[in-house]
DRENPA-3360 file (N, C-alpha, C; in nm, 2 decimals, always signed):
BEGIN
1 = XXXXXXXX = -6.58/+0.32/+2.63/-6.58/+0.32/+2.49/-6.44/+0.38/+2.43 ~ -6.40/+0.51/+2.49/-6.27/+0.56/+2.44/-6.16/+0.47/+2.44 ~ -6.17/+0.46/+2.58/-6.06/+0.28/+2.61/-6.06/+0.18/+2.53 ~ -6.19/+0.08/+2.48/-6.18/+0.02/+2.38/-6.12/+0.06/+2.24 ~ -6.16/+0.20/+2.20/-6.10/+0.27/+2.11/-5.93/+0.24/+2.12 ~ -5.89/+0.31/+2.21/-5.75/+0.31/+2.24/-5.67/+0.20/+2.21 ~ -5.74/+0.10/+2.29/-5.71/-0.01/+2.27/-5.68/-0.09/+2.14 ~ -5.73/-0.09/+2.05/-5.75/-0.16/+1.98/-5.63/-0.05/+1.90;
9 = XXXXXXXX = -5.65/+0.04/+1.89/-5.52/+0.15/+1.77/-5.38/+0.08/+1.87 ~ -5.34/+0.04/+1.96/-5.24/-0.03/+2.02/-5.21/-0.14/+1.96 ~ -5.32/-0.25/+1.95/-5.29/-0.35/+1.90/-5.27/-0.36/+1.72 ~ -5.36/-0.28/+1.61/-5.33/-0.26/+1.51/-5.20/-0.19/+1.51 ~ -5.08/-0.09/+1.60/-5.00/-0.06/+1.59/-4.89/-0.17/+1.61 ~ -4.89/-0.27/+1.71/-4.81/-0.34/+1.78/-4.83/-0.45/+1.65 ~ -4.94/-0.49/+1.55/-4.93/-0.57/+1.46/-4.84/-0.53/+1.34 ~ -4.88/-0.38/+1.30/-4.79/-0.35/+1.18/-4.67/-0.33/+1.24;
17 = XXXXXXXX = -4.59/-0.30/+1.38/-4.47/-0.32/+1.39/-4.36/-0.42/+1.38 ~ -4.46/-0.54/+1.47/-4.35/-0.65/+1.50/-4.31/-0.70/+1.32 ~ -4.35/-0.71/+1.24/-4.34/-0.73/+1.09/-4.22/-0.67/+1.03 ~ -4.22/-0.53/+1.06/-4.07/-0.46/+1.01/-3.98/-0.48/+1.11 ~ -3.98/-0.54/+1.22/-3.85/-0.55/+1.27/-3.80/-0.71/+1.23 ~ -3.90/-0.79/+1.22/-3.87/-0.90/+1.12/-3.80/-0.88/+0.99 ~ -3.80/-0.79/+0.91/-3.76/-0.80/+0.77/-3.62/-0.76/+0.85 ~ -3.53/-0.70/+0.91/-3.42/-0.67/+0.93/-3.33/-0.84/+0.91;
25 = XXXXXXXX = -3.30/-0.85/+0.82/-3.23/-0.97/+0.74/-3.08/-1.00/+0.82 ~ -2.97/-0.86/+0.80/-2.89/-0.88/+0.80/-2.78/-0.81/+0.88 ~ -2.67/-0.85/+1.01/-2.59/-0.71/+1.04/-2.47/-0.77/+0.99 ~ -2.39/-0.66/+1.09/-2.26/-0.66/+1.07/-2.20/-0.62/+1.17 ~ -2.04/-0.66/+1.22/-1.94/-0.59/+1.30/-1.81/-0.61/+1.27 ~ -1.75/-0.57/+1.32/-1.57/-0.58/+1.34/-1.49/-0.61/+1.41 ~ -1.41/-0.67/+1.48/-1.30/-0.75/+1.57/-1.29/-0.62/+1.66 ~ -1.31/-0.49/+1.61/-1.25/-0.37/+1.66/-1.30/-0.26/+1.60;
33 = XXXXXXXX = -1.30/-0.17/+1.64/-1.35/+0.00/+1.59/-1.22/+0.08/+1.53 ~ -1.05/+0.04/+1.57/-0.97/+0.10/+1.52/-0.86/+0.04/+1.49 ~ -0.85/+0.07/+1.37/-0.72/+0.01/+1.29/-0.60/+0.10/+1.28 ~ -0.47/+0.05/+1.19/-0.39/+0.09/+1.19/-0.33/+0.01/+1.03 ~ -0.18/+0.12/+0.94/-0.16/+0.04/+0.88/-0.10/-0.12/+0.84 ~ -0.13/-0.22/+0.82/-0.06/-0.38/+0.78/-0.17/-0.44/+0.89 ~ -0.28/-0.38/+0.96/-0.41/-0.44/+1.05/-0.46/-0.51/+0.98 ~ -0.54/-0.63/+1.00/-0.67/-0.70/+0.95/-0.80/-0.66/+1.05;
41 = XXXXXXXX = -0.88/-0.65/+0.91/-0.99/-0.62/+0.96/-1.08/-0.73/+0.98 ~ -1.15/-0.79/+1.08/-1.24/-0.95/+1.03/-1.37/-0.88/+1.07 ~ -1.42/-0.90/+0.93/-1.60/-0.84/+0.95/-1.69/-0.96/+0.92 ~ -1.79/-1.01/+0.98/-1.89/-1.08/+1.06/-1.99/-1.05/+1.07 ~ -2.10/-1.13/+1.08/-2.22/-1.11/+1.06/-2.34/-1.21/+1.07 ~ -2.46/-1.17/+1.07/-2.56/-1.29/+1.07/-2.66/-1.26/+0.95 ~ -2.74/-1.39/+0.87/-2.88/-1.39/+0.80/-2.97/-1.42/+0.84 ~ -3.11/-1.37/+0.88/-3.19/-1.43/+0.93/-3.23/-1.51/+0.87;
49 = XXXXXXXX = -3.25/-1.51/+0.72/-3.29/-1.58/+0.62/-3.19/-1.64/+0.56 ~ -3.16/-1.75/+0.51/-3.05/-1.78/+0.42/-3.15/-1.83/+0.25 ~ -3.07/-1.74/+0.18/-3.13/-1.72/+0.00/-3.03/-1.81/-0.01 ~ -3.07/-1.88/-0.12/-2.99/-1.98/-0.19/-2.91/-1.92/-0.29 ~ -2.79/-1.95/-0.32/-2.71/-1.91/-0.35/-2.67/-1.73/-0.35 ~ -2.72/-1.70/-0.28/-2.64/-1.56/-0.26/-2.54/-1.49/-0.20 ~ -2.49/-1.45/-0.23/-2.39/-1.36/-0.14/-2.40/-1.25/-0.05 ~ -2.30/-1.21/+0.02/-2.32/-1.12/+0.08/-2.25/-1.03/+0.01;
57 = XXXXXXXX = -2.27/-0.86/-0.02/-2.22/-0.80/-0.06/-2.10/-0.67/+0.00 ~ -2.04/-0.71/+0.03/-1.96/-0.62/+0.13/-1.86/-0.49/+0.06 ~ -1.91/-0.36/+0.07/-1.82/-0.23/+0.02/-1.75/-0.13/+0.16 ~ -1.71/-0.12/+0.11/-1.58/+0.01/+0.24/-1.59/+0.12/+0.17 ~ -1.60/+0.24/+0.22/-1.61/+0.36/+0.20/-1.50/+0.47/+0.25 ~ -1.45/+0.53/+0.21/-1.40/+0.65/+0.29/-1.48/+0.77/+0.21 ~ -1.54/+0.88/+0.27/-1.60/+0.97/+0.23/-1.68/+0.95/+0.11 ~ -1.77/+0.87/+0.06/-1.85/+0.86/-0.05/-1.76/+0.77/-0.15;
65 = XXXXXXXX = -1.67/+0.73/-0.17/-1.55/+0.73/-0.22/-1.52/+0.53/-0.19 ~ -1.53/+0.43/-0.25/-1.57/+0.29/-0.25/-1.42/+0.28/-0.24 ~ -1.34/+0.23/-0.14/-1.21/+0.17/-0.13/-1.17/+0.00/-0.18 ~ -1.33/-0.09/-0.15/-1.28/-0.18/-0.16/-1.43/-0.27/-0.20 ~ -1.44/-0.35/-0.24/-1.58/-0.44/-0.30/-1.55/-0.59/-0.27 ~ -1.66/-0.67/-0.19/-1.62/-0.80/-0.17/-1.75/-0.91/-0.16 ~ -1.72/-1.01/-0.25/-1.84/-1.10/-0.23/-1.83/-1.24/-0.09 ~ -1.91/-1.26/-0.05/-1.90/-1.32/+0.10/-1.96/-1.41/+0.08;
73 = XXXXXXXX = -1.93/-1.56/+0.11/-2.03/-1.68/+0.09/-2.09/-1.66/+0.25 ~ -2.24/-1.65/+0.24/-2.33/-1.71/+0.33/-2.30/-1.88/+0.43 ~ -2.30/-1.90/+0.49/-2.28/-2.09/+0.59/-2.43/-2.11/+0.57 ~ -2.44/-2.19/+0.61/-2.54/-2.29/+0.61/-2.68/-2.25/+0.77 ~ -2.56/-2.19/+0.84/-2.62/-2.11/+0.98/-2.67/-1.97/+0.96 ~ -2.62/-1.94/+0.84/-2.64/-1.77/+0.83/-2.58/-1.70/+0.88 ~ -2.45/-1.72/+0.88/-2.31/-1.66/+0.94/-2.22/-1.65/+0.81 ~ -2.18/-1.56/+0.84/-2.04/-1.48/+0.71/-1.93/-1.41/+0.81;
81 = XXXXXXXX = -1.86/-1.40/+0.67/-1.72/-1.36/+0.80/-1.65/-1.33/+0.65 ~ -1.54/-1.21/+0.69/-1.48/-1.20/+0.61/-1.33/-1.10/+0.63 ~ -1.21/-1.14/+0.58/-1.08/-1.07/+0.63/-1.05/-0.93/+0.51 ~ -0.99/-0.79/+0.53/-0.96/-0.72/+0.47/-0.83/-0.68/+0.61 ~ -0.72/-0.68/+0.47/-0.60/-0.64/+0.49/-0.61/-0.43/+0.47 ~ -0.59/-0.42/+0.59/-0.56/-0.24/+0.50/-0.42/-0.21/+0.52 ~ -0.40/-0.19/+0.37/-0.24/-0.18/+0.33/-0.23/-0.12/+0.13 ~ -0.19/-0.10/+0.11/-0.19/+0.02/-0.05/-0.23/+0.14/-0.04;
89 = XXXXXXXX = -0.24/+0.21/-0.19/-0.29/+0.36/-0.17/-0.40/+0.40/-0.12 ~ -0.51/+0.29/-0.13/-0.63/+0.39/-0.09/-0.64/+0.36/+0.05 ~ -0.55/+0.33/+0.10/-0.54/+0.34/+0.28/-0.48/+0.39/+0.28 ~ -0.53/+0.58/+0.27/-0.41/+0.64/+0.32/-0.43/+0.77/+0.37 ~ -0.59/+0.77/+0.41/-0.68/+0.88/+0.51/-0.69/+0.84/+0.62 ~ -0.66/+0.95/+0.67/-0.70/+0.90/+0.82/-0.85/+0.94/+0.88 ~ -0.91/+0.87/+0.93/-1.04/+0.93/+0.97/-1.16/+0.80/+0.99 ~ -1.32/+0.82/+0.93/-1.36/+0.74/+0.97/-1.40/+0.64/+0.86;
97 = XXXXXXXX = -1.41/+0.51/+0.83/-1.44/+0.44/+0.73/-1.60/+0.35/+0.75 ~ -1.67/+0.37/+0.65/-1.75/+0.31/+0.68/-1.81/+0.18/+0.62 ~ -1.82/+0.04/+0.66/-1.80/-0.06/+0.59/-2.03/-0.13/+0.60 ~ -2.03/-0.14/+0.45/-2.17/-0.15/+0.41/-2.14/-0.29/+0.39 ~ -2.32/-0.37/+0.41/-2.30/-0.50/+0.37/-2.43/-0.50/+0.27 ~ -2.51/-0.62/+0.16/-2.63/-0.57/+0.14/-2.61/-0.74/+0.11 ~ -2.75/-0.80/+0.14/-2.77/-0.89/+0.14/-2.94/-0.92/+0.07 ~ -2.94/-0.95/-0.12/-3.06/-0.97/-0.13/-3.11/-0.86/-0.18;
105 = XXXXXXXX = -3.25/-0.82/-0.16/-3.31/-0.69/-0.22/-3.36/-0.62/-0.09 ~ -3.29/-0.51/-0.12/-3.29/-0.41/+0.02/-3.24/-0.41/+0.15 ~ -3.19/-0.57/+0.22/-3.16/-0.56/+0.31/-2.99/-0.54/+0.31 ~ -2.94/-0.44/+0.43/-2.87/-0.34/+0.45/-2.81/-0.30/+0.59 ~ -2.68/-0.34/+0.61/-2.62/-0.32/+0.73/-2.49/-0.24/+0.71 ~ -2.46/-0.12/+0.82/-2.35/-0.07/+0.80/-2.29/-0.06/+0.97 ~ -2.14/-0.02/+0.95/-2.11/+0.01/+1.05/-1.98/+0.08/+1.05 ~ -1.91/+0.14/+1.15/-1.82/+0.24/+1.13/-1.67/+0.18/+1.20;
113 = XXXXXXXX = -1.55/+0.23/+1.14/-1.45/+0.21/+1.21/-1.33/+0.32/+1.16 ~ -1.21/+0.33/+1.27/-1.14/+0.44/+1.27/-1.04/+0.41/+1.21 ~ -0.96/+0.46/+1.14/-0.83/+0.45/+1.07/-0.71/+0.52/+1.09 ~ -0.61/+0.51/+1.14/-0.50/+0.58/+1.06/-0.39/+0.48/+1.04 ~ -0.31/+0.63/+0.96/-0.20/+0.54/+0.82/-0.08/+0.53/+0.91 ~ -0.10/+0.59/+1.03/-0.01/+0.58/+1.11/+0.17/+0.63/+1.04 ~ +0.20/+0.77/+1.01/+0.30/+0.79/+0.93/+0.44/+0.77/+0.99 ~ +0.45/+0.72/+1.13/+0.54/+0.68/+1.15/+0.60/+0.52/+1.13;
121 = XXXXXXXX = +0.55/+0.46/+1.04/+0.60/+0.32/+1.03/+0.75/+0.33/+0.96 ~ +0.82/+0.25/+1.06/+0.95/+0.29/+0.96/+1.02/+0.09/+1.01 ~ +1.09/+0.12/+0.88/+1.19/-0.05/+0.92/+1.34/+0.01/+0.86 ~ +1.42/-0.08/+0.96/+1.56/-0.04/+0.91/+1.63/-0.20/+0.90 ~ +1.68/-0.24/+0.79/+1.72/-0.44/+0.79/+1.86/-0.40/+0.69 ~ +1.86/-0.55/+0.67/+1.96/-0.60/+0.56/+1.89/-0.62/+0.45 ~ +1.92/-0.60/+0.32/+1.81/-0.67/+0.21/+1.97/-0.78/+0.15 ~ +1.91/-0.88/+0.13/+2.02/-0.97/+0.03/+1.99/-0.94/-0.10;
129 = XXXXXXXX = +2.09/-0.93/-0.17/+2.06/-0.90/-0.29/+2.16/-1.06/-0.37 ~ +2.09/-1.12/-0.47/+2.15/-1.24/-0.51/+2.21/-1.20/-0.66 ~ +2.35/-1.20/-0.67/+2.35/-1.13/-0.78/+2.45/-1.29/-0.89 ~ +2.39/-1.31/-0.97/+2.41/-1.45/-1.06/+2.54/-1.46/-1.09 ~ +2.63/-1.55/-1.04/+2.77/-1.54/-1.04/+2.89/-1.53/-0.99 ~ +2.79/-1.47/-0.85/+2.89/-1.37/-0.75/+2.82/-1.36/-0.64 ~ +2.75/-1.44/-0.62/+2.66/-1.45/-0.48/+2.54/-1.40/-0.46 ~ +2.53/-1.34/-0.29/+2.49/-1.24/-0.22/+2.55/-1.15/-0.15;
137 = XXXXXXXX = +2.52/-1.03/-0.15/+2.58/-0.92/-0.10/+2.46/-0.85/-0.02 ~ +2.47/-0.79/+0.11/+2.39/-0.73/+0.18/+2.40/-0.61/+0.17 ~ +2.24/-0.47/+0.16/+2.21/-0.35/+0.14/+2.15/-0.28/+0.24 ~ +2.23/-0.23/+0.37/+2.16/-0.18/+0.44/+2.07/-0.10/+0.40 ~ +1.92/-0.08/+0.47/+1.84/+0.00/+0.45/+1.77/+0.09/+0.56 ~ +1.67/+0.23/+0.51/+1.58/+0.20/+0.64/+1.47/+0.27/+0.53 ~ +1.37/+0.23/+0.58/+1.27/+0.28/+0.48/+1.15/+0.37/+0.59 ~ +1.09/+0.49/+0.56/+1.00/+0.54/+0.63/+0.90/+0.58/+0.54;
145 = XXXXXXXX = +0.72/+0.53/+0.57/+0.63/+0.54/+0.50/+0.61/+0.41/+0.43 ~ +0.64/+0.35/+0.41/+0.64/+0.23/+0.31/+0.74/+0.06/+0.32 ~ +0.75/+0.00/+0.23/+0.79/-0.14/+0.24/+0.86/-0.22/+0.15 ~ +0.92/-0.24/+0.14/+1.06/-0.32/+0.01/+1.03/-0.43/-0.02 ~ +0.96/-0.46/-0.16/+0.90/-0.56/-0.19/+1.01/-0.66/-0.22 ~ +1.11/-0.59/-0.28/+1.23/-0.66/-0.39/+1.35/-0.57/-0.42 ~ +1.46/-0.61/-0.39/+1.52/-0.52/-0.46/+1.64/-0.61/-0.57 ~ +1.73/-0.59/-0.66/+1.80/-0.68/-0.74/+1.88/-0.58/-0.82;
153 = XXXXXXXX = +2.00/-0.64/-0.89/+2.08/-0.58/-0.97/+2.06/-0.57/-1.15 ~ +2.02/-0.47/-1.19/+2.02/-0.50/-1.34/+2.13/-0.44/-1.42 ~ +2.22/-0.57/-1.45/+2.33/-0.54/-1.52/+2.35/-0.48/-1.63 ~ +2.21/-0.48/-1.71/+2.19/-0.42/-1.86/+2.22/-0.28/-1.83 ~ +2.14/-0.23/-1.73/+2.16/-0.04/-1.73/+2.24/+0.01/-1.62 ~ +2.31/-0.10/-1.58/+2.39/-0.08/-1.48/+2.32/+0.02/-1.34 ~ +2.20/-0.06/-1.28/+2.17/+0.00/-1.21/+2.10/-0.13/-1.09 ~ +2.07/-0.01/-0.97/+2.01/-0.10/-0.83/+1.89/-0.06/-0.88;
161 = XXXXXXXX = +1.80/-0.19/-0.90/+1.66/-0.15/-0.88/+1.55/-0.18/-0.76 ~ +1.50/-0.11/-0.74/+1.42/-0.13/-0.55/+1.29/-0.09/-0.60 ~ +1.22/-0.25/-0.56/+1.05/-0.24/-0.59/+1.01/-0.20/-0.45 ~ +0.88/-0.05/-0.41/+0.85/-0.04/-0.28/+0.69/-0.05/-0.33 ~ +0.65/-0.13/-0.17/+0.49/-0.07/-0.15/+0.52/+0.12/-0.12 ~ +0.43/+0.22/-0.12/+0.47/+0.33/-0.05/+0.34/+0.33/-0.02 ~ +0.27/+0.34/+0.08/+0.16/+0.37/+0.16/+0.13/+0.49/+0.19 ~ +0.23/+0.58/+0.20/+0.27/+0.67/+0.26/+0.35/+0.79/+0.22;
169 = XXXXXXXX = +0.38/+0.91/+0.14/+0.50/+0.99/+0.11/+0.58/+0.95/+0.27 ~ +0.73/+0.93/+0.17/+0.80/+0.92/+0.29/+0.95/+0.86/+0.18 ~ +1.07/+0.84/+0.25/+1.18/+0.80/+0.25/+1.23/+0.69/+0.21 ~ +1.31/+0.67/+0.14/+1.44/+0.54/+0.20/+1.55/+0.58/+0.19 ~ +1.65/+0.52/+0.25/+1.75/+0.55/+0.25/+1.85/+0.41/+0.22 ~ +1.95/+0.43/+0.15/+2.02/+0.30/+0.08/+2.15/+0.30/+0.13 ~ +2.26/+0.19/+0.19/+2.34/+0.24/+0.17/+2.43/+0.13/+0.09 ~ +2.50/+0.18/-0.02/+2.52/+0.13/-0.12/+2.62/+0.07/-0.16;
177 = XXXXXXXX = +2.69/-0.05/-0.16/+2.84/-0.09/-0.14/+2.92/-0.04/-0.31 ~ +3.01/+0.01/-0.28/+3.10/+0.03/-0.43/+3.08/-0.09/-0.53 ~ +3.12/-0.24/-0.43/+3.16/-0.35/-0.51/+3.08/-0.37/-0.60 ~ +2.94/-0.35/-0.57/+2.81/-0.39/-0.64/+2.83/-0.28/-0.80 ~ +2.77/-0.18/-0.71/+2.71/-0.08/-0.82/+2.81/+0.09/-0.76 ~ +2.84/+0.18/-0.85/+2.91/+0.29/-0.80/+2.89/+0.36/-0.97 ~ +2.93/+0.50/-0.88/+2.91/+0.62/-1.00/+3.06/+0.69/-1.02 ~ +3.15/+0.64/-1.09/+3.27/+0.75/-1.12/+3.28/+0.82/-1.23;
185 = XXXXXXXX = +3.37/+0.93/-1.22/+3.46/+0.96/-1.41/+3.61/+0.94/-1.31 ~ +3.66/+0.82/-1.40/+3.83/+0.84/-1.31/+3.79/+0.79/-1.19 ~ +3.88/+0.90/-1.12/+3.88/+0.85/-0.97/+3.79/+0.92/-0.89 ~ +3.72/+0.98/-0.98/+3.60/+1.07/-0.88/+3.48/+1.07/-0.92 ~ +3.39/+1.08/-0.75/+3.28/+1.05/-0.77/+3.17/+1.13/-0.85 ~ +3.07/+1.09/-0.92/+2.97/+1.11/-0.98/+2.85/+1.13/-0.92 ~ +2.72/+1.17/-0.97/+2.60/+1.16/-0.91/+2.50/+1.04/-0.99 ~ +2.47/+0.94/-0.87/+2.40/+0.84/-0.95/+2.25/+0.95/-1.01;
193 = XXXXXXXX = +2.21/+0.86/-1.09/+2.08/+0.86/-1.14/+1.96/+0.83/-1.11 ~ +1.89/+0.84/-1.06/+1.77/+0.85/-0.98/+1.64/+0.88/-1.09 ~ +1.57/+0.74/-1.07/+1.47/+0.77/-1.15/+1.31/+0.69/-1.08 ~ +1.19/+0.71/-1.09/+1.10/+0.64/-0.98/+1.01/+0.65/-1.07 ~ +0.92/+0.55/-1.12/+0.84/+0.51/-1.23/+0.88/+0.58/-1.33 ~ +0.99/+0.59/-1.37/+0.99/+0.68/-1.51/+1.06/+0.77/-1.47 ~ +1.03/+0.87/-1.38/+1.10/+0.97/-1.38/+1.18/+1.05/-1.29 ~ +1.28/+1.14/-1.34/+1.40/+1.15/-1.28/+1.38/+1.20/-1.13;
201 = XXXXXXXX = +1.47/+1.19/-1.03/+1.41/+1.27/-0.90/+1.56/+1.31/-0.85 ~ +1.53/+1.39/-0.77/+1.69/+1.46/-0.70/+1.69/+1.33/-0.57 ~ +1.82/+1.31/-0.55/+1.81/+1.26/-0.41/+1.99/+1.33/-0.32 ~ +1.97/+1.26/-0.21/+2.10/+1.36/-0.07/+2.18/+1.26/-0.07 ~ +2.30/+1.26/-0.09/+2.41/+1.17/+0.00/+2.45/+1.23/+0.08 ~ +2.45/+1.17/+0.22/+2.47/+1.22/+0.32/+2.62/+1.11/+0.32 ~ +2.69/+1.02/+0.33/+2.79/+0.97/+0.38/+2.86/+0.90/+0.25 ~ +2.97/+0.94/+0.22/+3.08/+0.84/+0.09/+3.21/+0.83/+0.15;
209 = XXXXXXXX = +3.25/+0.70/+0.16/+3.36/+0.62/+0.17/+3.43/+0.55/+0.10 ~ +3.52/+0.47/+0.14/+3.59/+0.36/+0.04/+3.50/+0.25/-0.01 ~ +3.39/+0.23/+0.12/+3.34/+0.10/+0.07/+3.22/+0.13/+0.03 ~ +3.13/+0.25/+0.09/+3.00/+0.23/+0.02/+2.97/+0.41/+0.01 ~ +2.85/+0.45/-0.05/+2.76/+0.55/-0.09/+2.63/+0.49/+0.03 ~ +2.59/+0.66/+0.10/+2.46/+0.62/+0.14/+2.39/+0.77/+0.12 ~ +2.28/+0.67/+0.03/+2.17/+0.79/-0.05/+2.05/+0.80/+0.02 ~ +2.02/+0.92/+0.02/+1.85/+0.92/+0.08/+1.77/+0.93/-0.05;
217 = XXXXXXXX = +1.62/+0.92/-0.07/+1.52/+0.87/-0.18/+1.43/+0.95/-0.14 ~ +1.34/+1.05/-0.14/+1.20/+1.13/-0.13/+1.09/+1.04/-0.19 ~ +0.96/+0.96/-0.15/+0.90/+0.89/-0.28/+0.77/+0.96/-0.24 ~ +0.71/+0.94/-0.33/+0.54/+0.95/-0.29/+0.41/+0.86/-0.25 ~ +0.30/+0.90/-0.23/+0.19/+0.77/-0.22/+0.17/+0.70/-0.35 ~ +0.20/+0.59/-0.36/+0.18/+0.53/-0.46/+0.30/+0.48/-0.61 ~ +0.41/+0.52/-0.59/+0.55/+0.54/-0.61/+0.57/+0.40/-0.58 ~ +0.63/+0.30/-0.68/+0.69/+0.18/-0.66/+0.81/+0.12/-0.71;
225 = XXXXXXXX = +0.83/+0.21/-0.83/+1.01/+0.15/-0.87/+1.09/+0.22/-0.88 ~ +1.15/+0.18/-0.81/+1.32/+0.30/-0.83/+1.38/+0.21/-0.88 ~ +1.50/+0.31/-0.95/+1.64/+0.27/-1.05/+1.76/+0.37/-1.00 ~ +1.85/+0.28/-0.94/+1.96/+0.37/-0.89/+2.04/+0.36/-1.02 ~ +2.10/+0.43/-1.10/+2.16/+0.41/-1.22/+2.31/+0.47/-1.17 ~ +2.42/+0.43/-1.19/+2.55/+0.43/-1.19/+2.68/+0.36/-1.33 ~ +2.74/+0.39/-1.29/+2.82/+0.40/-1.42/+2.91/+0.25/-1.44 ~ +2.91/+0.19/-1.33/+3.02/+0.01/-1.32/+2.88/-0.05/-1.23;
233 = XXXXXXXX = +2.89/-0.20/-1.23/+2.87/-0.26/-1.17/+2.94/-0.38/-1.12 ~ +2.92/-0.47/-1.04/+3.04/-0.58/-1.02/+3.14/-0.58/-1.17 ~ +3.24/-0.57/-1.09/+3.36/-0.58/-1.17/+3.39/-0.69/-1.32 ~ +3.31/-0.75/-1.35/+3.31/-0.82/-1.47/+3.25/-0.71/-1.56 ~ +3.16/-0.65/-1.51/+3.11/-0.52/-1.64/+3.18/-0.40/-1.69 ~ +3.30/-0.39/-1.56/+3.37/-0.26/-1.63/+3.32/-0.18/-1.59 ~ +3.37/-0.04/-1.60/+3.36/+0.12/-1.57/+3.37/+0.12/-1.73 ~ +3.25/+0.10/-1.81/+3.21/+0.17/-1.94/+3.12/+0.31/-1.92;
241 = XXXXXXXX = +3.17/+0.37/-1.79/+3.08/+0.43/-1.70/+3.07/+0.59/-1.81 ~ +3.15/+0.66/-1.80/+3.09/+0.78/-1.86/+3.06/+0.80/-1.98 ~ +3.01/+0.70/-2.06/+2.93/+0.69/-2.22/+2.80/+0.68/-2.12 ~ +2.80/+0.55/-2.10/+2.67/+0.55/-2.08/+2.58/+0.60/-1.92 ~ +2.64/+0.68/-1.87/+2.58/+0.77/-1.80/+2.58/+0.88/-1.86 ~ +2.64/+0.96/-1.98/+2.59/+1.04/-2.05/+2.47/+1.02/-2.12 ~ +2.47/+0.90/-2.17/+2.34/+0.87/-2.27/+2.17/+0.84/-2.15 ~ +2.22/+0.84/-2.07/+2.13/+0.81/-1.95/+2.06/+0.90/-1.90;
249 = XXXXXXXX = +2.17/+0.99/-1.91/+2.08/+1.14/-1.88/+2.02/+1.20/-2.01 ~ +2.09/+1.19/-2.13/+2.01/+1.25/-2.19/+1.88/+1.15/-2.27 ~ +1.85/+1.03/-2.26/+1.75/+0.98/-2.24/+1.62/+1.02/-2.12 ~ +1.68/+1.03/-2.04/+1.54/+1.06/-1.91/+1.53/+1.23/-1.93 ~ +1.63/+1.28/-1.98/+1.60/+1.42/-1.98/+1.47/+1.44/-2.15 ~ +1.50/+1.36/-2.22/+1.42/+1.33/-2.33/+1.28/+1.27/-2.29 ~ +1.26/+1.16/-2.21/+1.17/+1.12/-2.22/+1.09/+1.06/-2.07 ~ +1.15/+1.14/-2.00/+1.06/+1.19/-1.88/+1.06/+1.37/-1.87;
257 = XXXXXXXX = +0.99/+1.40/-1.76/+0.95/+1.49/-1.66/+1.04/+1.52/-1.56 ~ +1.12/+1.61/-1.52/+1.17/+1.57/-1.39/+1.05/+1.61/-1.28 ~ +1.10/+1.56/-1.14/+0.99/+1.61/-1.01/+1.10/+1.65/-0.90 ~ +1.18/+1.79/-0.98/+1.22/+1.80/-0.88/+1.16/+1.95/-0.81 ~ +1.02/+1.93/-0.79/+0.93/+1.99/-0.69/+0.94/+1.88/-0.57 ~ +0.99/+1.78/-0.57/+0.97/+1.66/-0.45/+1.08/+1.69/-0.32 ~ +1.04/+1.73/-0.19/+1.10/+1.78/-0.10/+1.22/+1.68/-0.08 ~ +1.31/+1.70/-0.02/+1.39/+1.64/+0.01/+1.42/+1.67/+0.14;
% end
């Protein structure tokens, strides 16, 4: 009798079980468990069920903290797939990230992967700079932390401007040919103007010559436009240089902040 008893509480268990491992709808993985910065991540997955017209809902987390949101078309097999680039500011912890999927009402898959910003990335190139009139001229560089979207000459303020991703606090370094752009009074040299979203920043010359200036730049996470300001630019502009590098300073001294708390 106890046996029959037993019995049967096995099989009412083994019935209410198999049921909830049925509703598990949806998972998820990753190509890999560890990334690095400029990685693709390819996250994948299955539906047991495929809802008509739904999506998959895919979020990234770092610490409670939503990095990224993405909707995922479902196939026809109940397979999704989906690429995330990690590269900008909010890749810029290192540690563990955790990527949620939700599919539908309640169903829920997560899984974990490792990050770092890896603060050694560094590139050192030529940038061409195309300047309307007068060609191209090459700017040696090396950038640490970050990546040179663009860089170009604006004749109006007589300055080099350099668009960066910065991923990372970290460096560039320019080195800057006279022909282009330069900072005199007379025959002697000046201190360019340095300014990064707005506002003013100290920077090093470490090396001046006949032919070029080479400046180092401090930037921070998230930091994207610099303005090298100088007093001539290609020689059709003239050295109308110490008016308006006076007015230049006292403009940014007016209507910026300096940060020269920024290490150099």
């Amino acid at each position: 009798m106890k046996t029959e008893i037993i019995f049967g509480f096995l099989i009412l268990i083994i019935g209410f079980t198999i049921p909830v491992f049925a509703e598990s709808l949806i998972s998820v993985e990753t190509d890999s468990k560890s990334y690095t910065v400029g990685d693709i991540i390819i996250i994948s997955g299955n539906v047991s069920t495929v809802i008509n017209n739904t999506p998959v809902t895919m979020q990234i987390f770092k610490e409670n903290n939503m990095i990224q949101i993405a909707q995922i078309i479902v196939a026809e097999d109940g397979s999704y797939s989906n690429s995330v680039l990690t590269s900008g500011v909010l890749w810029s912890k290192v540690g563990e990230y955790t990527i949620k999927v939700t599919y539908g009402a309640g169903n829920i898959a997560e899984t974990l992967i490792n990050f770092s910003p890896n603060q050694e990335i560094s590139t050192a190139d030529n940038f061409v700079v195309n300047v309307e009139g007068y060609g191209t001229f090459d700017i040696k560089y090396s950038i640490l932390g970050g990546i040179i979207k663009n860089m170009s000459l604006d004749k109006e303020i007589l300055a080099l401007t350099v668009n960066i991703e910065s991923i990372n606090e970290g460096f560039i370094s320019l080195e800057i040919p006279r022909e282009i752009i330069d900072a005199k009074n007379q025959d002697d040299d000046e201190k360019f103007i340095v300014i990064i979203d707005g506002i003013q920043v100290p920077y090093q010359e470490t090396i001046s010559d006949s032919n070029s200036r080479l400046i180092t730049i401090n930037f921070e996470t998230g930091d994207s436009y610099i303005e090298v300001i100088g007093t001539s630019v290609i020689p059709e502009f003239g050295s109308i240089a110490v008016m308006i590098l006076a007015a230049a300073i006292m403009s940014t001294v007016l209507i910026t902040r300096n940060k020269f708390n920024r290490h150099i």
